[in-house]
C-alpha positions as CSV (number, residue, x, y, z in Angstrom):
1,X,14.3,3.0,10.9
2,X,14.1,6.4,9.6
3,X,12.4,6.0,6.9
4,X,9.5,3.2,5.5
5,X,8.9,3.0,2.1
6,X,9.9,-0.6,0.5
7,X,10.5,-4.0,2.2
8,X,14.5,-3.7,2.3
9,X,13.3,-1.3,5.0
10,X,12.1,-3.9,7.0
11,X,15.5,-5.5,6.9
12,X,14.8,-9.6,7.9
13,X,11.5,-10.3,6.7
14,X,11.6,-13.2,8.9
15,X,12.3,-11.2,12.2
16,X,9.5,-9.0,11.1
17,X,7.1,-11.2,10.8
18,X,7.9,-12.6,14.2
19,X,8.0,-9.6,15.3
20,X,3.9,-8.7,14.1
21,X,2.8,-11.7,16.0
22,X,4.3,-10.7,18.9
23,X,3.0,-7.6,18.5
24,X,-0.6,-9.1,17.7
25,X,-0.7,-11.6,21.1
26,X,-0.1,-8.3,23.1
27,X,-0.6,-4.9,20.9
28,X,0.3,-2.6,24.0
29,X,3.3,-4.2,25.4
30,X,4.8,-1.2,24.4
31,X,3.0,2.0,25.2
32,X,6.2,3.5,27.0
33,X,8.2,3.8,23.6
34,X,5.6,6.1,22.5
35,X,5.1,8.0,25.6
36,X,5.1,12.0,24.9
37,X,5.7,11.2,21.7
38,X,3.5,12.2,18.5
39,X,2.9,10.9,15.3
40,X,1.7,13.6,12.5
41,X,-0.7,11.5,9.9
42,X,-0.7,13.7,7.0
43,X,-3.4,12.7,4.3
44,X,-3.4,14.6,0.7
45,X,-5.9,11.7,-0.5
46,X,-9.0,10.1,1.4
47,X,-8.8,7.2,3.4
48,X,-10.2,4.9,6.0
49,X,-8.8,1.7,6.6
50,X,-5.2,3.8,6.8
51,X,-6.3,6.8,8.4
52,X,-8.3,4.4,11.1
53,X,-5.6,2.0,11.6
54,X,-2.5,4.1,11.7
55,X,-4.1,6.3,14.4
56,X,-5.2,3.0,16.4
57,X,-1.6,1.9,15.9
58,X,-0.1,4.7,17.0
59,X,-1.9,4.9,20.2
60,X,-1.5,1.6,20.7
61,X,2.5,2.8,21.5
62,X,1.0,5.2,24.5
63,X,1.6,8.0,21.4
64,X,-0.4,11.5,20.6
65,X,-1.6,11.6,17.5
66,X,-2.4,14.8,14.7
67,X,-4.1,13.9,11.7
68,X,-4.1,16.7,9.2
69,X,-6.0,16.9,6.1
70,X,-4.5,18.7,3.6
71,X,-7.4,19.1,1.1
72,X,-9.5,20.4,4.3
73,X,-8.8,22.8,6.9
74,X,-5.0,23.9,5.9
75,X,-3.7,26.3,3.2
76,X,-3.6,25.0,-0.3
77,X,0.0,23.9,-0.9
78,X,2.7,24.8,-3.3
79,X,4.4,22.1,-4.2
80,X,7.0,22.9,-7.4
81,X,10.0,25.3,-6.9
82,X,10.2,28.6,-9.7
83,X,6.1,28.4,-9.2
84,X,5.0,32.9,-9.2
85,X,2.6,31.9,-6.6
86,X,-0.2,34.2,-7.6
87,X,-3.1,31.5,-7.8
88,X,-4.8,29.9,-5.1
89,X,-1.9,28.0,-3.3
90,X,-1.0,30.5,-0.2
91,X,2.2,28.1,1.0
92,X,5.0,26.2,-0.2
93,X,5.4,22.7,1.0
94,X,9.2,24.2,1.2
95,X,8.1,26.2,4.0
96,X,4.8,24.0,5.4
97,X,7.1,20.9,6.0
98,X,9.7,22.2,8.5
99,X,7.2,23.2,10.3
100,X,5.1,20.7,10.6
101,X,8.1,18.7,11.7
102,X,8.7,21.0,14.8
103,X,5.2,19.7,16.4
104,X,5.9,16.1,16.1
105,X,8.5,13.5,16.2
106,X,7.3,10.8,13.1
107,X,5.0,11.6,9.9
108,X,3.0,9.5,7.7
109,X,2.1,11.1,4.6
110,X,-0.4,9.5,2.0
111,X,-0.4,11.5,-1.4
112,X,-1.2,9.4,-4.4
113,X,-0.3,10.0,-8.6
114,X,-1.7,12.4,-10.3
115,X,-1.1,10.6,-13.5
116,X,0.2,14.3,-14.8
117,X,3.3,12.8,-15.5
118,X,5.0,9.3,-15.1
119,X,8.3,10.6,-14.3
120,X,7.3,13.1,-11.3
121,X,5.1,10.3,-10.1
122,X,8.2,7.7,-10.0
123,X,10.2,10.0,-8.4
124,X,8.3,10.2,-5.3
125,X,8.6,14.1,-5.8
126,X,6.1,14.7,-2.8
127,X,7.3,12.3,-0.4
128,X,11.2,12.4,-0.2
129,X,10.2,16.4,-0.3
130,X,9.1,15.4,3.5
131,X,11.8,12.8,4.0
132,X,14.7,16.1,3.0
133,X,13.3,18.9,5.0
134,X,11.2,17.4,7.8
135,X,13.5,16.7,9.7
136,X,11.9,13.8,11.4
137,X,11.2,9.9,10.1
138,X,9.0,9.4,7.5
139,X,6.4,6.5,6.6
140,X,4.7,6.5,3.6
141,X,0.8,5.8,4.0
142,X,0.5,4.7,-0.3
143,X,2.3,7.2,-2.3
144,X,2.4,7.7,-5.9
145,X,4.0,4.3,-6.5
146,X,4.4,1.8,-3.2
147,X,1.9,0.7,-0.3
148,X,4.4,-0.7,2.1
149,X,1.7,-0.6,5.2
150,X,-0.8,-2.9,3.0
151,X,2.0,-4.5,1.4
152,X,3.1,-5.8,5.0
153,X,-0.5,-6.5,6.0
154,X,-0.8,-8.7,3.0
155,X,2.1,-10.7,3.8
156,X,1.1,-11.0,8.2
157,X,-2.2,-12.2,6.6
158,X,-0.6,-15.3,3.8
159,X,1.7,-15.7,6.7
160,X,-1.1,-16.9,9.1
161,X,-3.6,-18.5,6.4
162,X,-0.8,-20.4,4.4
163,X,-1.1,-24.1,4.6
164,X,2.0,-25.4,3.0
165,X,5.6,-23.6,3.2
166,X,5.6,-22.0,0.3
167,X,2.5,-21.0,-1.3
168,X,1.3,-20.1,-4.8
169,X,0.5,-16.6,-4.7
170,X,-1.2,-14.9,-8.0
171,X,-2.1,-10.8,-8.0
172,X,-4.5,-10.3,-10.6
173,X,-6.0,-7.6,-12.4
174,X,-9.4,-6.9,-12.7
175,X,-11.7,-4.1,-14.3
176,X,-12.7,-1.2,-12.7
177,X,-14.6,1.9,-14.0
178,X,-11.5,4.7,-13.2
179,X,-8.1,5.0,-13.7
180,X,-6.6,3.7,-10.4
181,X,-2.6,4.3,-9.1
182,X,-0.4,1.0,-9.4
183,X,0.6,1.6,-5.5
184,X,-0.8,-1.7,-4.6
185,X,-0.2,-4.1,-7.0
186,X,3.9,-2.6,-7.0
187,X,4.0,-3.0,-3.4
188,X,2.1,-6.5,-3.3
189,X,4.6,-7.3,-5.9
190,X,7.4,-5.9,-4.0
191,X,7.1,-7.7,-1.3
192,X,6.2,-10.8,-2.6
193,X,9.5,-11.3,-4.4
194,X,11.1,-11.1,-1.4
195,X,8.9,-12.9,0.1
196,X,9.1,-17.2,0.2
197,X,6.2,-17.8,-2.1
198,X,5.5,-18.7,-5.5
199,X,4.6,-15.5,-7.4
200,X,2.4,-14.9,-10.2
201,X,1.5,-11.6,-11.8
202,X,-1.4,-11.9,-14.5
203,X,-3.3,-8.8,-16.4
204,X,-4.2,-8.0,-20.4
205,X,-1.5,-6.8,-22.6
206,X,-0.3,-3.0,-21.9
207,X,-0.6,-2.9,-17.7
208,X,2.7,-4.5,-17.4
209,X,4.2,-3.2,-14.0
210,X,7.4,-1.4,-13.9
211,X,10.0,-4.4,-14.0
212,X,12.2,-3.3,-10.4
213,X,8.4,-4.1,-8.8
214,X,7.8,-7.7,-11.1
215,X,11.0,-8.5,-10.3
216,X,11.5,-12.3,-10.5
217,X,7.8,-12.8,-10.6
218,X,6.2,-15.0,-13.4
219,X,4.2,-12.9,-15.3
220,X,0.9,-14.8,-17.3
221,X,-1.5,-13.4,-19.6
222,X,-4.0,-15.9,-19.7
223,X,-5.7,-15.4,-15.8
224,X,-7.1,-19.3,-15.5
225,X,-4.4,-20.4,-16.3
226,X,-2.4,-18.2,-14.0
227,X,-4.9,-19.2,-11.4
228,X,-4.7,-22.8,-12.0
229,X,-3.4,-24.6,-8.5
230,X,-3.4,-21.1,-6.7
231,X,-3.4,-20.9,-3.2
232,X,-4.2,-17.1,-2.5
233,X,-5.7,-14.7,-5.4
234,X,-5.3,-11.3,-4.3
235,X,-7.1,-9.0,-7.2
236,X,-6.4,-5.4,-7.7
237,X,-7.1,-3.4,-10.6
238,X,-4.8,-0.9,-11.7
239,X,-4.2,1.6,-14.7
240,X,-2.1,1.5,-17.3
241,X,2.0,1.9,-16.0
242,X,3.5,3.3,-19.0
243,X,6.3,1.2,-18.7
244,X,6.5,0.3,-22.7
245,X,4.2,3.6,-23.5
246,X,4.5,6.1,-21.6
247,X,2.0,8.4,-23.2
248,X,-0.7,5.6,-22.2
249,X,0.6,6.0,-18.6
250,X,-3.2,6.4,-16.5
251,X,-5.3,5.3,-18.8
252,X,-8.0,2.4,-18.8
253,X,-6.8,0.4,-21.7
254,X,-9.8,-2.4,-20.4
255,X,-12.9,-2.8,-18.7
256,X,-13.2,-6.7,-19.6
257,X,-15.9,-8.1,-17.4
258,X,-14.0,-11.5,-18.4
259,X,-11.5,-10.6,-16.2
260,X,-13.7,-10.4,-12.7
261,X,-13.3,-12.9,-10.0
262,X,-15.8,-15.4,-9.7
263,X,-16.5,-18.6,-9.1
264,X,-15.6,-20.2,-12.0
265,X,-12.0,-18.5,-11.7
266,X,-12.1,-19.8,-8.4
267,X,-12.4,-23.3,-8.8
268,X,-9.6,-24.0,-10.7
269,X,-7.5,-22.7,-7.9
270,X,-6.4,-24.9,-4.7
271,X,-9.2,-23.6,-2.8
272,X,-7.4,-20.5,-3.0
273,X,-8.6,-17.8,-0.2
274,X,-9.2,-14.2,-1.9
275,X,-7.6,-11.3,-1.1
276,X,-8.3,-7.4,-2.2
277,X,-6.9,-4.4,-0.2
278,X,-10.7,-2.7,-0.2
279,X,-12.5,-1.1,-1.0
280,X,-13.9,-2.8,-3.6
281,X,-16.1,-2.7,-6.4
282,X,-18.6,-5.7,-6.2
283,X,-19.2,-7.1,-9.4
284,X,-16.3,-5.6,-11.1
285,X,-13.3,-6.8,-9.2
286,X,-15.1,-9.7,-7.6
287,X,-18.5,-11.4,-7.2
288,X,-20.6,-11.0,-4.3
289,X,-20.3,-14.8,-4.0
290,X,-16.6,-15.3,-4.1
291,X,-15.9,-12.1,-1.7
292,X,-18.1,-13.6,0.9
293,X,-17.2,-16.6,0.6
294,X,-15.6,-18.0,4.2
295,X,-12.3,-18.1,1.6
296,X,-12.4,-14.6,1.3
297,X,-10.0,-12.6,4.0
298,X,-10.2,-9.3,3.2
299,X,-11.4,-8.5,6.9
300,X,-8.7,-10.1,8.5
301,X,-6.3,-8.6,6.2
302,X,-7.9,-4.9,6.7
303,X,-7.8,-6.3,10.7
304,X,-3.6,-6.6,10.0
305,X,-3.0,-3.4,8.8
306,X,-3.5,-2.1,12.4
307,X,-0.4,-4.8,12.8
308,X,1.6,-3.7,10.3
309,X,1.4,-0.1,11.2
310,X,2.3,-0.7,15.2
311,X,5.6,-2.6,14.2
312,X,6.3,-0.1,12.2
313,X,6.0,2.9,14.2
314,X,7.5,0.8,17.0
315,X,10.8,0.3,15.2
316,X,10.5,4.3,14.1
317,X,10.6,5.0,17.8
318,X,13.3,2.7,18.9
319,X,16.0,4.9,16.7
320,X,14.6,8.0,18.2
């Protein structure tokens, strides 16, 4: 795998999920594929649980690790072509990524939107820059659009919670006090679809998601119903996509309260477990009751990412 970006990547979801649990019963079976080898962790956005479990991952394969910071303790990067480049960027990412590639052998970059504009965002101009010229494979650690390394955590964790074969899964909005990237939901979405679960996307009018992440999903406007019968609610808020107006791309078209998960949303569900990706803003997304509830896995969940990265970097150093 050279590079890890949606699910197709993944190739048989089935065999990859198979493959995490085998990876979970024993998480350094195999330390020799990652022997003299080193993983670059590039971060142009903060981060914990992906910074934390991507290193723990990685060393999990017997691999050295870098983690760079881009934001502190490197030269302020360059990142469009025809730029004079008489401010205060001293390097081009033109320049900065091949040679970053030539002191490892597999990077994970995490660079988020800007919200400047839609179309640079949903191009993944930052990325695939590292993906052309790196020279090396590439995993993306959230980018302007996807989460594939929570995505796959998400769906390790319904696999091992589920409690019939094919569960009703809803991702729902929720109100949060800043504009927030649409990463997770489109990646939770993603993978979902191709996942063997009923699907349900609900959120207010305008933060429709853009339609090759909804795919086949059903998508509901009214969130109790939506939850009605659930068997996982993962919440997430996100900002407006732009997909029908693209000059309200970014913005916070909402903050209805209405729209938190509490207890009342819960109990229509099937004694649905809760989900959110963290972190998470109490009272907002959820209430302190339902996110400490012993139905609410979003510490096993966090626990899986350190899963879902070690398969991945494990299949990234089989093609090596």
């Amino acid at each position: 795998m050279k590079v890890f970006q949606n699910v197709e990547d993944l190739g048989d979801l089935k065999l990859a999920l198979e493959e995490a649990a085998a990876v979970k019963k024993d998480r350094f079976q195999y330390q020799a594929l990652g022997r003299n080898k080193t993983a670059l962790l590039i971060f142009f956005n903060n981060s914990l649980r992906t910074r934390l479990s991507t290193q723990k991952a990685a060393m999990n394969l017997g691999m050295n690790v870098i983690v760079l910071d881009v934001n502190q303790g490197a030269w302020k990067l360059e990142t469009e072509r025809g730029v004079i480049m008489d401010g205060d960027k001293s390097e081009h990412l033109l320049e900065a990524i091949p040679v970053m590639g030539c002191y490892c052998d597999v990077i994970g970059v995490r660079s988020f939107a800007t919200f400047e504009n839609r179309k640079d965002d949903y191009e993944e101009k930052i990325l695939n820059q590292f993906i052309k010229y790196s020279g090396r494979p590439v995993f993306f650690m959230e980018s302007a659009t996807v989460h594939p390394l929570q995505a796959f955590a998400d769906l390790i964790t319904i696999e091992e919670y589920k409690r019939t074969q094919r569960p009703k899964v809803v991702l729902s909005w929720a109100p949060h006090p800043k504009a927030l990237p649409q990463a997770v939901p489109n990646s939770f979405a993603q993978w979902m679809n191709a996942a063997d679960v009923d699907f349900v996307v609900t959120h207010p009018e305008g933060y429709e998601l853009d339609p090759k992440f909804v795919g086949n999903a059903r998508v509901e406007y009214d969130q109790m119903k939506a939850f009605e019968g659930a068997d996982f609610i993962y919440a997430k808020n996100w900002s407006c996509p732009g997909v029908t107006r693209p000059e309200d791309y970014g913005k916070v078209l909402s903050k209805d309260m209405g729209w938190t998960v509490d207890a009342a949303h819960m109990a229509v569900t099937n004694n649905a477990y809760f989900m959110h990706c963290l972190p998470v803003r109490r009272n907002m997304i959820v209430t302190d009751d339902v996110i400490e509830s012993p139905q609410s896995l979003v510490i096993p969940e966090a626990a899986n990412r350190e899963i879902s990265a070690t398969v991945v970097l494990k299949r990234m150093l089989e093609t090596l």
